[in-house]
Biopython code that builds the backbone (N, CA, C, O; Angstrom):
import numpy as np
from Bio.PDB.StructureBuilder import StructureBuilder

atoms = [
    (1, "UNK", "N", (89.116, 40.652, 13.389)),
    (1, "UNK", "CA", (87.907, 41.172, 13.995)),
    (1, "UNK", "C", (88.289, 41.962, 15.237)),
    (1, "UNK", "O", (89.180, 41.540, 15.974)),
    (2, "UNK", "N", (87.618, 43.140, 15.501)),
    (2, "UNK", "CA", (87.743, 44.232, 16.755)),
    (2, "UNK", "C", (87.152, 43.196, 17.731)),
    (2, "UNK", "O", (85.953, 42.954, 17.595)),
    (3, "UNK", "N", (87.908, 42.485, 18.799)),
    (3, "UNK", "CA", (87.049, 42.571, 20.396)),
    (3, "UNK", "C", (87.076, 42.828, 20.441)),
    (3, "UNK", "O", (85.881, 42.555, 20.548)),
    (4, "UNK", "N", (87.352, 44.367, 20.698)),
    (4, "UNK", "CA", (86.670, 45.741, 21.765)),
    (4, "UNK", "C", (85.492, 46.012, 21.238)),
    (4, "UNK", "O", (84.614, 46.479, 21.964)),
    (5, "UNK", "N", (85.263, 45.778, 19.921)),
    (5, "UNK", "CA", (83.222, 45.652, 19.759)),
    (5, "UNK", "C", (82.632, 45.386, 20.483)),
    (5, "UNK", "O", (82.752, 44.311, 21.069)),
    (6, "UNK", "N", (81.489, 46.506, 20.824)),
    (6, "UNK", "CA", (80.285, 45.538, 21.590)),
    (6, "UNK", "C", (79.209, 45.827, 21.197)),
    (6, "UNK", "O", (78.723, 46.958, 21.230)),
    (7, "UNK", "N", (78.605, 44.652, 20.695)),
    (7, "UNK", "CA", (77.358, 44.506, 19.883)),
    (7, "UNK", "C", (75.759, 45.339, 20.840)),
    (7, "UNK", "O", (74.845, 45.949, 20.285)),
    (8, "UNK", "N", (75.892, 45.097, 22.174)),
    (8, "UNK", "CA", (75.029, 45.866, 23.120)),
    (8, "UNK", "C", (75.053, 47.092, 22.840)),
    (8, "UNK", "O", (74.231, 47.735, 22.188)),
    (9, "UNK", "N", (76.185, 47.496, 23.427)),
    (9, "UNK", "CA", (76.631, 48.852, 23.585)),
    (9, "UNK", "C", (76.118, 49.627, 22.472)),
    (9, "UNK", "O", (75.357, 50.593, 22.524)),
    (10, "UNK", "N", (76.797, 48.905, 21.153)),
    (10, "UNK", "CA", (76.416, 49.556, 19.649)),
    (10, "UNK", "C", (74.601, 49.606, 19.675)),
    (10, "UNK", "O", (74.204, 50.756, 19.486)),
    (11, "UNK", "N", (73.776, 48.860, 19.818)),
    (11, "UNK", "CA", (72.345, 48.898, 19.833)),
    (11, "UNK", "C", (71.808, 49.937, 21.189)),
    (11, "UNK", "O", (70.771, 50.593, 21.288)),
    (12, "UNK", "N", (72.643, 49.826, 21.886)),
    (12, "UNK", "CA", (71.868, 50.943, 22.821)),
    (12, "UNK", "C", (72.235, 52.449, 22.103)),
    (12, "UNK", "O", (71.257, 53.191, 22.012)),
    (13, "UNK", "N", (73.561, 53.006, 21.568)),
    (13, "UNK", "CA", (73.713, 54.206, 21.029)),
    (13, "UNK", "C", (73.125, 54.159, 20.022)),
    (13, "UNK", "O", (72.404, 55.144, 19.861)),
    (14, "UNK", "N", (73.093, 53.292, 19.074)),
    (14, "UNK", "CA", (73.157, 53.480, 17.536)),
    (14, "UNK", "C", (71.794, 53.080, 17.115)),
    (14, "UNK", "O", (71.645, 53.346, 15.922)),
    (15, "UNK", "N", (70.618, 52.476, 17.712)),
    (15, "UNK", "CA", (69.694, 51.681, 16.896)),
    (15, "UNK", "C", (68.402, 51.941, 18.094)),
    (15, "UNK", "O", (67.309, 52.467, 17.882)),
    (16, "UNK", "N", (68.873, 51.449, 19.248)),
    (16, "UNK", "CA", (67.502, 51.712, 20.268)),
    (16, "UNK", "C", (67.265, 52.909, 20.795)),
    (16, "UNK", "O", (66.202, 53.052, 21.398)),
    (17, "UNK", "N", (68.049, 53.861, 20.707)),
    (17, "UNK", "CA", (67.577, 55.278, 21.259)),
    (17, "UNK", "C", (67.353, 55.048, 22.514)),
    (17, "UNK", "O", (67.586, 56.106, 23.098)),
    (18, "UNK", "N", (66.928, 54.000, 23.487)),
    (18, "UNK", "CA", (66.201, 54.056, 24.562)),
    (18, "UNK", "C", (66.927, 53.511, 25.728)),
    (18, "UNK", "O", (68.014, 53.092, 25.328)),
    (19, "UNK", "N", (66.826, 53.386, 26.656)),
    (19, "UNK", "CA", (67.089, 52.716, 28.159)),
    (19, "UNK", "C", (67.560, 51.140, 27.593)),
    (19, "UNK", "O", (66.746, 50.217, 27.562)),
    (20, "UNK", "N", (68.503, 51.036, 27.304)),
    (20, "UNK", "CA", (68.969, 49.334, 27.220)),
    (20, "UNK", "C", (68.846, 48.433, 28.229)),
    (20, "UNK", "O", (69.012, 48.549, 29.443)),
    (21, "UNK", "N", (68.483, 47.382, 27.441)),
    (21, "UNK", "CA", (67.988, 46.178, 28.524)),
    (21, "UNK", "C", (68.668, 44.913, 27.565)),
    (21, "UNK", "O", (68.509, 44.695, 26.364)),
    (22, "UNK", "N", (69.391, 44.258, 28.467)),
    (22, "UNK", "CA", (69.705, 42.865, 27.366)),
    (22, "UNK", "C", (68.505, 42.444, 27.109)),
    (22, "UNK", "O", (67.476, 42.628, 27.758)),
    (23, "UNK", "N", (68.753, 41.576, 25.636)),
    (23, "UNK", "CA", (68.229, 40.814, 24.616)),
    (23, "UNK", "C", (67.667, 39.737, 25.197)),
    (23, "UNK", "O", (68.520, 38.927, 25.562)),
    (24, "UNK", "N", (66.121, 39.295, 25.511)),
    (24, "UNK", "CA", (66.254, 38.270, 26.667)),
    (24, "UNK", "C", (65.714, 36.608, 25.194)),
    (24, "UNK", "O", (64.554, 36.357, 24.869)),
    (25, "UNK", "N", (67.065, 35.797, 24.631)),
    (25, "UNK", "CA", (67.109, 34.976, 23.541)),
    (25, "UNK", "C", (66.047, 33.434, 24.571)),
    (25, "UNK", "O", (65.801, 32.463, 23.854)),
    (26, "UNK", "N", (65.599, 33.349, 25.887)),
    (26, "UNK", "CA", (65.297, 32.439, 26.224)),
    (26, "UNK", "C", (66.570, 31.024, 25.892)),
    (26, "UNK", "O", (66.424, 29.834, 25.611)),
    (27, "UNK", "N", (67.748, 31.878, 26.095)),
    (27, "UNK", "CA", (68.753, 30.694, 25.707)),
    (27, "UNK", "C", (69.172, 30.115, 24.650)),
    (27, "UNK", "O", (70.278, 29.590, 24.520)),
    (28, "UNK", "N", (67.938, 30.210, 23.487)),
    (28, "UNK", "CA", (68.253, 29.475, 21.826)),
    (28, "UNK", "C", (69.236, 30.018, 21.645)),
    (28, "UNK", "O", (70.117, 29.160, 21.624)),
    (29, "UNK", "N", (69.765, 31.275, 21.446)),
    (29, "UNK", "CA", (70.337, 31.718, 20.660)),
    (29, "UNK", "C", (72.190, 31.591, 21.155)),
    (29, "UNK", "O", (73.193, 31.723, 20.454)),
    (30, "UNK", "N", (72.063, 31.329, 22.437)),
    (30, "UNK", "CA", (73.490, 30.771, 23.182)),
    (30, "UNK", "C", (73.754, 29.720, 23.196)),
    (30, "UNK", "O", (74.915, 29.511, 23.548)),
    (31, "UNK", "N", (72.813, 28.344, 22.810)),
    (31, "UNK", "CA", (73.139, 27.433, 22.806)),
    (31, "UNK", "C", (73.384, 27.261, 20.925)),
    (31, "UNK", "O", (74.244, 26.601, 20.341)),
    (32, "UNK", "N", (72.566, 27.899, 20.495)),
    (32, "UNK", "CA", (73.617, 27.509, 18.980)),
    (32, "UNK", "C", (75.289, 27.264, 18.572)),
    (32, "UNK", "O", (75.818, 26.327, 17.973)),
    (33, "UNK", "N", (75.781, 28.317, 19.066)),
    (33, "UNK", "CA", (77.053, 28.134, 18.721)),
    (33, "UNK", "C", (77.615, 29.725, 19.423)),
    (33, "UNK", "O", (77.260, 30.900, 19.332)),
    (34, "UNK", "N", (78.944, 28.767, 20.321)),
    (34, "UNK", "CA", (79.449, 30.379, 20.595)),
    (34, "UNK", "C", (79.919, 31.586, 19.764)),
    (34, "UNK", "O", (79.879, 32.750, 20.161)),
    (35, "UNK", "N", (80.437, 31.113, 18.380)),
    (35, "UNK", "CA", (80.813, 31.895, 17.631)),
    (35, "UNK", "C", (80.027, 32.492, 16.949)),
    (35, "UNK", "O", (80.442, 32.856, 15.848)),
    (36, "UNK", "N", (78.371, 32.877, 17.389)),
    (36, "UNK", "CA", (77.511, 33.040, 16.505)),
    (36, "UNK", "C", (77.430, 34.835, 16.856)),
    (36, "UNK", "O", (77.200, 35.640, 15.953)),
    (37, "UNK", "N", (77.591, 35.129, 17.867)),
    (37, "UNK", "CA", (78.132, 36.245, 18.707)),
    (37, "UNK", "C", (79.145, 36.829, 18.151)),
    (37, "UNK", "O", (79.196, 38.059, 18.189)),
    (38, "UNK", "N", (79.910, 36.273, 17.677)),
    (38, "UNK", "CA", (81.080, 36.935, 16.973)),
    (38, "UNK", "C", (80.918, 37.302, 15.522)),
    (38, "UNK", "O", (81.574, 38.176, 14.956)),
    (39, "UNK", "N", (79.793, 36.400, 14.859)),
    (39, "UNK", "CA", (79.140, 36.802, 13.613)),
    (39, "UNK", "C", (78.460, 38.018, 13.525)),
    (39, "UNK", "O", (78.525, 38.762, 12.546)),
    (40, "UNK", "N", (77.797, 38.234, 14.555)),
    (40, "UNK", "CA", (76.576, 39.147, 14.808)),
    (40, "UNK", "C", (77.643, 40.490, 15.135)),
    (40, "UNK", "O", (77.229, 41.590, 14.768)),
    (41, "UNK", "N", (78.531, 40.450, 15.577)),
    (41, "UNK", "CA", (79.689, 41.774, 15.618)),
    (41, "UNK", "C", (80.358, 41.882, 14.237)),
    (41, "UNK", "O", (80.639, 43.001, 13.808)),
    (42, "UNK", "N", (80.623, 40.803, 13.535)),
    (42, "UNK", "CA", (80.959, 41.317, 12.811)),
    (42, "UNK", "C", (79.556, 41.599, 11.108)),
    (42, "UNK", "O", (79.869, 41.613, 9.917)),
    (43, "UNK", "N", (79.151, 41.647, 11.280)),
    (43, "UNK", "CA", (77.904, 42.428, 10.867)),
    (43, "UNK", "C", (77.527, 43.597, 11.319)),
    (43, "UNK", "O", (77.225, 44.443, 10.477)),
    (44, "UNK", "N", (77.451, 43.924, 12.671)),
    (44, "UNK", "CA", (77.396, 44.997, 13.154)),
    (44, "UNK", "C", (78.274, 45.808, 12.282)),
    (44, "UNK", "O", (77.830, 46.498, 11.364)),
    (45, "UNK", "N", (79.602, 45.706, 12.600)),
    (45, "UNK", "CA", (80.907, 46.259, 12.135)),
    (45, "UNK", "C", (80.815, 46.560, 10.932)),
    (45, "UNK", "O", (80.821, 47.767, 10.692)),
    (46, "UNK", "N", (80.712, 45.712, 9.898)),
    (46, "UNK", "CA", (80.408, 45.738, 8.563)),
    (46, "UNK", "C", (79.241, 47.345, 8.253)),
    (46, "UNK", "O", (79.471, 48.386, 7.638)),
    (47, "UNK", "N", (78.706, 47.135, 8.582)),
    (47, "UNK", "CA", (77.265, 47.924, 9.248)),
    (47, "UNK", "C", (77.903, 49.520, 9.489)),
    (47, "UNK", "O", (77.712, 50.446, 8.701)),
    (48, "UNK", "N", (78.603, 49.600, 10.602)),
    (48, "UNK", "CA", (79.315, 50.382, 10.657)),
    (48, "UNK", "C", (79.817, 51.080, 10.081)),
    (48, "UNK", "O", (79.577, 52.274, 9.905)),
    (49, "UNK", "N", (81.010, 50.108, 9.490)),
    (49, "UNK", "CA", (81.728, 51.232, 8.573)),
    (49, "UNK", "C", (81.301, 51.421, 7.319)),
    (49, "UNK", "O", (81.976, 52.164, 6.606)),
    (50, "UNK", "N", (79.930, 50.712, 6.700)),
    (50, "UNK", "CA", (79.125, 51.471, 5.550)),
    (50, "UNK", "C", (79.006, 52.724, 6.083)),
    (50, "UNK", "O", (79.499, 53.717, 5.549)),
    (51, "UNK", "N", (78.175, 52.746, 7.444)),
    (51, "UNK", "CA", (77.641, 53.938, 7.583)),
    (51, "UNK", "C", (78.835, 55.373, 7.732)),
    (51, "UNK", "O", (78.576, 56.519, 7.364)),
    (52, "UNK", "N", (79.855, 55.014, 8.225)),
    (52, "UNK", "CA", (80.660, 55.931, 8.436)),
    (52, "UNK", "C", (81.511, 56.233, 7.113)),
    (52, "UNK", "O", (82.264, 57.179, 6.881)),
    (53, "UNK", "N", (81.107, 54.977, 6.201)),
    (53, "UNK", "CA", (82.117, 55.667, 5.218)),
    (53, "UNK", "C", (81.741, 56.806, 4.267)),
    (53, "UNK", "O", (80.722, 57.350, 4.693)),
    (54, "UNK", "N", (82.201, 57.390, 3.096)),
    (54, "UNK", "CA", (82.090, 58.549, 2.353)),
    (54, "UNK", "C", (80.733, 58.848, 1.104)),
    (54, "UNK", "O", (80.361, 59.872, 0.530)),
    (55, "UNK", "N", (80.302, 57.507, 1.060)),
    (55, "UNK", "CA", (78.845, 57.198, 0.229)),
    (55, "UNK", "C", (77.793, 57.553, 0.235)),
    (55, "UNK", "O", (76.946, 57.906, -0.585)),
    (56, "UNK", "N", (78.001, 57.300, 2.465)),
    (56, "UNK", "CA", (76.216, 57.566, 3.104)),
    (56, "UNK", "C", (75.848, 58.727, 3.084)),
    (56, "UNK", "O", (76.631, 59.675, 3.136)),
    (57, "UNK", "N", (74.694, 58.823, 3.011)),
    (57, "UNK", "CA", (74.386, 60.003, 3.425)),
    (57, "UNK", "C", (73.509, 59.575, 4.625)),
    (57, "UNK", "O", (73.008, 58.452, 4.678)),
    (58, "UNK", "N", (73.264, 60.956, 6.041)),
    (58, "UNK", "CA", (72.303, 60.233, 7.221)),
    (58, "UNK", "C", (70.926, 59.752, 6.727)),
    (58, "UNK", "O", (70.550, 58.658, 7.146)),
    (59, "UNK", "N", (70.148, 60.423, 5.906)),
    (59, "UNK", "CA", (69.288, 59.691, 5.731)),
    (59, "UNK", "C", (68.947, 58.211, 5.106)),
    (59, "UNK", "O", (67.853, 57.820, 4.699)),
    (60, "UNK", "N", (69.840, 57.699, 5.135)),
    (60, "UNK", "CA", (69.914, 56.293, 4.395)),
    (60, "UNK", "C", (70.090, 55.357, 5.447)),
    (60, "UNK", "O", (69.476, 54.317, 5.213)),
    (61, "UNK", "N", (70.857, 55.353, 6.779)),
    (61, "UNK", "CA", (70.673, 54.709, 7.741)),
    (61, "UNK", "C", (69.544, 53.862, 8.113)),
    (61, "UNK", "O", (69.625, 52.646, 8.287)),
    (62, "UNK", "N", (68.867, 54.315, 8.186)),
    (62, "UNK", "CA", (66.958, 54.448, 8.504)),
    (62, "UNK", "C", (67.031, 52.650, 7.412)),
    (62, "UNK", "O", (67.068, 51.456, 7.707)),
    (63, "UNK", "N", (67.021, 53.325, 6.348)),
    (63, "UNK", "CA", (66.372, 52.302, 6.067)),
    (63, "UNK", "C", (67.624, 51.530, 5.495)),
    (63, "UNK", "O", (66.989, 50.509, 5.229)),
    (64, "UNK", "N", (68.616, 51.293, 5.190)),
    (64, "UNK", "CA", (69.825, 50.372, 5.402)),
    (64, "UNK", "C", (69.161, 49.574, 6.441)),
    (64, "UNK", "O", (68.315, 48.768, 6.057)),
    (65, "UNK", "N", (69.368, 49.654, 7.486)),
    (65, "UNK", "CA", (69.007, 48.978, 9.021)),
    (65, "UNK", "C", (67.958, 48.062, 8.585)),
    (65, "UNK", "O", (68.108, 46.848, 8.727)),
    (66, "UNK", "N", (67.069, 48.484, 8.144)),
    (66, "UNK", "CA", (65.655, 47.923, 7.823)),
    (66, "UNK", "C", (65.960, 46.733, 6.647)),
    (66, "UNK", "O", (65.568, 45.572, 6.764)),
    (67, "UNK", "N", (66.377, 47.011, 6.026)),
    (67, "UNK", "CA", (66.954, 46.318, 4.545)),
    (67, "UNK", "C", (67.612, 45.132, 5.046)),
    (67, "UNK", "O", (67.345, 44.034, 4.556)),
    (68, "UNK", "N", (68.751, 45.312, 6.319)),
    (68, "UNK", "CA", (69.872, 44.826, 6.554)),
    (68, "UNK", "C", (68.533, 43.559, 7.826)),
    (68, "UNK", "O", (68.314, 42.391, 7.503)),
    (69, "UNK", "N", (68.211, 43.884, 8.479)),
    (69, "UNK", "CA", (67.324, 42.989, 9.250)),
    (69, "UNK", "C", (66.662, 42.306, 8.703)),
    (69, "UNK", "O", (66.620, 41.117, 9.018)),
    (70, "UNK", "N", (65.878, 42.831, 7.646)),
    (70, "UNK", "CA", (64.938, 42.396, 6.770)),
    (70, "UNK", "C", (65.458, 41.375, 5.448)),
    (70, "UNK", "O", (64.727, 40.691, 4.732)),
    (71, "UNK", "N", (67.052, 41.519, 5.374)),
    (71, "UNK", "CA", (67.628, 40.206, 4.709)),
    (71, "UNK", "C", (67.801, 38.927, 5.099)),
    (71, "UNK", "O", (67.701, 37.810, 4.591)),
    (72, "UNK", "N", (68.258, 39.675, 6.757)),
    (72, "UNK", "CA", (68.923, 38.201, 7.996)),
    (72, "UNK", "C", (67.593, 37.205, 7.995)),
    (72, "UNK", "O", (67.593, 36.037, 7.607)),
    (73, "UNK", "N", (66.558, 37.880, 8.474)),
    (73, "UNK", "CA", (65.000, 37.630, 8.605)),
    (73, "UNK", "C", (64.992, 36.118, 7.533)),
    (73, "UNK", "O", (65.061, 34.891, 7.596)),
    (74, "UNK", "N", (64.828, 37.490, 6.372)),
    (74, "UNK", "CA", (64.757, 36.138, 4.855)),
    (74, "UNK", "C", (65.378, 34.575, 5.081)),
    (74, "UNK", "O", (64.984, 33.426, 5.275)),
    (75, "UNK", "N", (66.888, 35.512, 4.882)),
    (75, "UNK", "CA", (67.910, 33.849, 5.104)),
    (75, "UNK", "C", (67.725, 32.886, 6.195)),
    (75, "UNK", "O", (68.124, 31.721, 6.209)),
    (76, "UNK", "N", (67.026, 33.553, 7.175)),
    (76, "UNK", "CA", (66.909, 32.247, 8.400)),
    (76, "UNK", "C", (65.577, 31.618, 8.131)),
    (76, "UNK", "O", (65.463, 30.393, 8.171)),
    (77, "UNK", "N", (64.325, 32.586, 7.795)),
    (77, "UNK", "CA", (63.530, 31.786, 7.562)),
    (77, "UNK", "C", (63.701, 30.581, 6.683)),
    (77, "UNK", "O", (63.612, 29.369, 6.880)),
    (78, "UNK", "N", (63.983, 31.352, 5.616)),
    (78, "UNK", "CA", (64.572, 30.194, 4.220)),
    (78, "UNK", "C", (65.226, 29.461, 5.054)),
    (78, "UNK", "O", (64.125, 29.271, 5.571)),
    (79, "UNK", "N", (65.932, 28.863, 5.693)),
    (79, "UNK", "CA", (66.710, 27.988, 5.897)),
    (79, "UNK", "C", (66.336, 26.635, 6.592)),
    (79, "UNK", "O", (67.197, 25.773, 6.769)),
]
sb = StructureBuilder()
sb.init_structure("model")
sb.init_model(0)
sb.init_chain("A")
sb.init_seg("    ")
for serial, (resi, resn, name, xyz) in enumerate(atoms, 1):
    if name == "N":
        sb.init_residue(resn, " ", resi, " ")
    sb.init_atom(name, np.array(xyz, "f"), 0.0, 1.0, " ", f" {name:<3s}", serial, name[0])
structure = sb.get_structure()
């Protein structure tokens, strides 16, 4: 796995368009597990290099993203 990833950084260029502000989790999400942070990069990453690889085309981003949230969503509810 890349540490030099940063899962922020990547959402402020790549996804929020806007003025970044950390994620405010009210703590749940740090007290789960530290390595859960390192999951979430490497998803990002994964993420990534779909998009950069030779398949995509830009308009598919859009809704990849959507697809890709809209799975995590599923599996946690389900769970």
């Amino acid at each position: 796995m890349n540490k030099d990833f940063n899962t922020h950084k990547w959402f402020k260029n790549q996804y929020l368009n806007e003025e970044y502000q950390p994620l405010d989790t009210d703590g749940y999400v740090e007290a789960m597990n530290p390595e859960l942070f390192d999951h979430i990069d490497e998803i990002v990453r994964i993420f990534k290099e779909w998009k950069d690889g030779p398949m995509t085309e830009p308009g598919m981003e859009g809704y990849a993203k959507d697809n890709l949230v809209d799975y995590i969503q599923m599996k946690i509810r389900n769970a």
